[in-house]
C-alpha positions in Angstrom: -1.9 5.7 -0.1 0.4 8.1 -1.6 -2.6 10.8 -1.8 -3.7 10.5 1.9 0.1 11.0 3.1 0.4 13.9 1.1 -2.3 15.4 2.4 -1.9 14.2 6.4 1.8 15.8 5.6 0.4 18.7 4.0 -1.2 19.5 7.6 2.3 18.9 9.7 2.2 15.7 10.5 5.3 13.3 8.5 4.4 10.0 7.5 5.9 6.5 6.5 4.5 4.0 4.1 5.1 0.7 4.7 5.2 -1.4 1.2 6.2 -4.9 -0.7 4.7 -3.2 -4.1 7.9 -0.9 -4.7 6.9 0.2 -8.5 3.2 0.8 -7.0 4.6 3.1 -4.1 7.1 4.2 -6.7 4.2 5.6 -8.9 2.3 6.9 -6.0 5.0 9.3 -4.7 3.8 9.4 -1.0 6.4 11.6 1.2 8.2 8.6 2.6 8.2 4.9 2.2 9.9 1.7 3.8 10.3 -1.0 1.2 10.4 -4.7 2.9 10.7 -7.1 0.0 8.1 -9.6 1.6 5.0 -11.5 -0.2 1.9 -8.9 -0.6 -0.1 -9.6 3.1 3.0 -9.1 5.2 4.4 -5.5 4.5 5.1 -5.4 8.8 6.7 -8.9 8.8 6.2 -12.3 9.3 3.3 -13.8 11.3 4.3 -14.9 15.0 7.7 -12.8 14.4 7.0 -9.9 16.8 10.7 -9.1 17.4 11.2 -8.6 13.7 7.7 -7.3 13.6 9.4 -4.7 15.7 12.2 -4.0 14.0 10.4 -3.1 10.8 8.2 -0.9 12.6 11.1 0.8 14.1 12.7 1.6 10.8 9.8 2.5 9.1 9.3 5.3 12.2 12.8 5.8 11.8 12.6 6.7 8.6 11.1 10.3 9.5 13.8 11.5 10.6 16.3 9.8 7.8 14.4 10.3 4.8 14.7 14.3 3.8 13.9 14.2 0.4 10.3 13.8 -1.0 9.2 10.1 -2.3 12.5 8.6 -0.8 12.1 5.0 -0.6 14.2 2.9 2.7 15.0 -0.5 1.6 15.0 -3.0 4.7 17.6 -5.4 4.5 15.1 -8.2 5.8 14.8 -11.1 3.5 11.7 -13.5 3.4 14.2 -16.9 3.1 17.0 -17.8 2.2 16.5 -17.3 -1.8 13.7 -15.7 -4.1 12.1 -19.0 -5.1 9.2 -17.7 -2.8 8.9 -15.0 -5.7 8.8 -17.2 -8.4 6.1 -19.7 -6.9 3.7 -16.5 -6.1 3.7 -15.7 -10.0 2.9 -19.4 -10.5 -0.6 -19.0 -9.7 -1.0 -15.9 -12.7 -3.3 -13.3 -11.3 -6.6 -15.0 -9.2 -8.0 -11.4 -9.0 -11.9 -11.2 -9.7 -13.1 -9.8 -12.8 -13.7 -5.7 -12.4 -16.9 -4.5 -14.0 -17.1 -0.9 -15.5 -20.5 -0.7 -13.8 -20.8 0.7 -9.9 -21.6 -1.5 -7.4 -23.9 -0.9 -4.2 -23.9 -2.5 -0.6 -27.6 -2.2 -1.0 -30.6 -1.2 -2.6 -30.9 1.4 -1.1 -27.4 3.0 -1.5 -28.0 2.5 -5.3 -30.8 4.8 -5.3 -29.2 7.3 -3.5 -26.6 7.5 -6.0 -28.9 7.6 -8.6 -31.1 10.5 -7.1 -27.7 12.3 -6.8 -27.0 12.5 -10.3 -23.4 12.5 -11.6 -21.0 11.2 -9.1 -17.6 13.3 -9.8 -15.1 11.0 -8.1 -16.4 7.4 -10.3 -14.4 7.6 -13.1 -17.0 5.1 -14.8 -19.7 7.7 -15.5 
């Protein structure tokens, strides 16, 4: 994310992240970020909240204007309940990710011969 605001920036137009992963924004560097301190899934707020839904969005467009200095993080004062608990139970579960394989994967045949028949693909840092 971090990349593509830099870039969007890069051609005059200011952008806002909007993140619960503060040490992944943190490593990304984009322009400007809003921290919410929320599970992962609800980075704009809680579901059927749209007030608060609101008031996120209006800080992180807020944020604009009141963050000058490049990869300045906003923290919102928001909190998901009334104690972290809610952080503790998530890392409960360990990590339910899927394995990741080295090797590329293809929607289709058919995509998997076109990479092939195009040689050395320089952005798949697997081959």
């Amino acid at each position: 994310m971090g990349l593509i605001a830099r870039r969007v920036e890069a051609d005059g137009i200011p952008t806002t992240s909007l993140t619960s992963a503060l040490s992944i924004t943190r490593s990304v560097n984009p322009p400007r970020a809003v921290f919410l301190d929320y599970p992962l899934g609800h980075t704009a707020g809680k579901a059927k909240d749209p007030a608060l839904q609101r008031e996120i969005v209006a800080a992180a467009l807020a944020a604009v204007d009141e963050l000058e200095q490049p990869g300045a993080v906003k923290m919102l004062p928001y909190r998901w309940s009334g104690d972290d608990d809610w952080k503790r139970e998530t890392m409960l579960n360990g990590d339910t990710r899927s394995h990741r394989s080295s090797s590329p994967e293809y929607q289709c045949e058919a995509d998997r011969a076109l990479a092939a028949a195009a040689g050395d693909c320089p952005t798949c840092i697997f081959l």
